[in-house]
N, C-alpha and C positions, 0 to 999 in steps of 0.2 A: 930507879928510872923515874923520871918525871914527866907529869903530864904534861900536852903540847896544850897550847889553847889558840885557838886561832883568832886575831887582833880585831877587835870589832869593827871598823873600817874596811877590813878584808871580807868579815863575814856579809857586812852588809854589800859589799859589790858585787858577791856570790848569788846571794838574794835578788838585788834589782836586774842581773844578769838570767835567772832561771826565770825570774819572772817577768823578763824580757821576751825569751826563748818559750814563755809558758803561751806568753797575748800574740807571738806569731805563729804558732804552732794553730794556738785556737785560732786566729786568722785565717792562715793558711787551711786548716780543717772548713773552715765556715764557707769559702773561697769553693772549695772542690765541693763542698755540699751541694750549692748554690748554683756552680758548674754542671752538677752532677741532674739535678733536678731540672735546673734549664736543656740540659741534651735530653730526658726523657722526655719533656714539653713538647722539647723538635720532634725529636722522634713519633711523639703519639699524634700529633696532631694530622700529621699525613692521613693515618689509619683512618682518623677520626672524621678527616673531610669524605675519602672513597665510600666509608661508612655511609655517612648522611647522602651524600650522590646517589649511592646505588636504591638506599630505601626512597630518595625522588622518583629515582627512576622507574622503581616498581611502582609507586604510586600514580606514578605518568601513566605507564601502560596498563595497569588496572584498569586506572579511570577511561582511557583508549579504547579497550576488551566492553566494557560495561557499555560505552558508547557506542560501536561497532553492534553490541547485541541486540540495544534497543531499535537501533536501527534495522534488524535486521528484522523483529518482533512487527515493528510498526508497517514497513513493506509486503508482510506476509499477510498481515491484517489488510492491506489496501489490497491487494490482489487476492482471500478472499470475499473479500464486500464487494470488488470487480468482476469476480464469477458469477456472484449471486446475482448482481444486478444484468449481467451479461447472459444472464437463461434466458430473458427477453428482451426484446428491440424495439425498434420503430420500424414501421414496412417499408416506408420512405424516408429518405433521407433529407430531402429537401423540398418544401410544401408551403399550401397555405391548407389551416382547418376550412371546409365549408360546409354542408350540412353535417349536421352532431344525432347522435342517435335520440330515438324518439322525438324526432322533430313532426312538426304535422306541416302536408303539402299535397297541394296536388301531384307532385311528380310519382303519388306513393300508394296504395291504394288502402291502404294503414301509414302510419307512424314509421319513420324510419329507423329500419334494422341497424343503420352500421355508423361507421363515421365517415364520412367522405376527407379525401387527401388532394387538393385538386394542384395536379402536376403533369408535365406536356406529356405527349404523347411516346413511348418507348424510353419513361424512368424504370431504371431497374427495381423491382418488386421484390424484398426479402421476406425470408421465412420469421414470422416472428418470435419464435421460436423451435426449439428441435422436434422434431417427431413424425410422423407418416403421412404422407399423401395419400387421402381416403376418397377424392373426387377431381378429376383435371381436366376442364370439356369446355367446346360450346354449351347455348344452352342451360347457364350456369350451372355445369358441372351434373344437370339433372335438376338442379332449385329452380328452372325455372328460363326463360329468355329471357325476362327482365336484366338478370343480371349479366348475360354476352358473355363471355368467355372467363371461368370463372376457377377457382379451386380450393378445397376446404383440406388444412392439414390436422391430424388427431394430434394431441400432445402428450405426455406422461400423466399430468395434471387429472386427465378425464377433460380436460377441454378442448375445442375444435376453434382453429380459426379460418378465417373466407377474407378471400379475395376476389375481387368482382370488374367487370368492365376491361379488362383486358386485349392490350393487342397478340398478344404471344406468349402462352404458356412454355414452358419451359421444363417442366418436368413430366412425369406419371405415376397412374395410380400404383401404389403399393412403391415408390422410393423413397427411402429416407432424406430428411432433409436435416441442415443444423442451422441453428439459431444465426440470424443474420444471411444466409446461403442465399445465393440469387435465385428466383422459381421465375421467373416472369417478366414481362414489360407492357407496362404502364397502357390505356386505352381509351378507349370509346366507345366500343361495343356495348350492345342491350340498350334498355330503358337510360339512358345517361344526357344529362344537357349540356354536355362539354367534357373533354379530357379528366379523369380524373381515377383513383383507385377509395372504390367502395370495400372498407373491411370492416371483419363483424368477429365477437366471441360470441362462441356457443356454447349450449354444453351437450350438443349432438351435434351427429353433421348434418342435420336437415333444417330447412330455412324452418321459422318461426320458434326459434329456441335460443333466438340470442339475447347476449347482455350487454350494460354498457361496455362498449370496448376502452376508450378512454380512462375511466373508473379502474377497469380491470387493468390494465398496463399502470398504470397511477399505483396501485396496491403490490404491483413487483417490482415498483422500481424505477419506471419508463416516464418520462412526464412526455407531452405532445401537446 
């Protein structure tokens, strides 16, 4: 039996044919690779966007939450610095200053006790701040005629304030009052040279034991 041998011509067209069949195949391979890794691309990229959206998003409404708080931190603060300042008032609301305390004058038989608020006749009179009504008269209240119709309220503090020169008290002894409350309007009455409301800080409720009233509202809060 004798060996075949295959015609080298033949062998060679075998050759450049498999290794035809070899560079399309690796083509073809390379092709679906290339395919294959671009369709994960697509794919991932979706994910990848909602990803990064959602982590804005949180970062949105973090930063919204954090905003919302401060704000909420800073309004609580304003209302209470509003309380505090708001435990005193002004007795009037609309005025001119005219005599200031320890002023010297004949109208006085000393230095004047109070600060004068000079305003027409029947301005509403507030409580300058909260606490009891411990004097509400002719008379001032017992201090005296000079001061005509008059009333002194105690405070928590230990201090006493007065109101003097009145057309119409409005309250009585032993009511509570709150800070800014209407007790009164505005007068004439007593020792007075025109319309006006004479008030005083004390630290009793009897006359010659007051202080600068002005000073004293100035140190809680109150400018006038």
């Amino acid at each position: 039996m004798s060996k075949r041998v295959m015609k080298p011509s033949i062998r060679i067209a075998a050759v450049a044919t498999l290794a035809t069949a070899g560079l399309g195949a690796s083509l073809v391979a390379g092709a679906g690779s290339a395919f294959a890794a671009e369709g994960t691309a697509a794919v991932a990229s979706p994910v990848s966007a909602t990803s990064t959206a959602i982590a804005n998003q949180a970062a949105v409404q973090a930063k919204a939450a954090a905003q919302v708080k401060a704000a909420a931190v800073k309004a609580q603060a304003k209302t209470v610095a509003a309380k505090k300042s708001a435990a005193w008032v002004k007795p009037v609301s609309a005025y001119t200053l005219s005599a200031s305390y320890n002023q010297g004058g004949a109208m006085w038989a000393h230095k004047h006790s109070g600060q004068d608020f000079a305003v027409p006749v029947g301005t509403p009179v507030k409580a300058a701040a909260a606490g009891t009504v411990v004097k509400a008269g002719p008379n001032g209240g017992g201090d005296g005629p000079a001061y005509g119709n008059a009333i002194v309220v105690k405070h928590a503090n230990g201090t006493y304030s007065q109101y003097a020169h009145l057309s119409k008290i409005q309250v009585n002894v032993g009511q509570s009052v709150a800070a800014g409350q209407r007790i009164a309007l505005s007068g004439n009455t007593g020792n007075s040279s025109g319309p006006h409301l004479h008030f005083e800080i004390r630290t009793t409720p009897n006359y010659g034991s007051a202080v600068n009233p002005a000073a004293f509202l100035r140190s809680h809060g109150v400018s006038i």
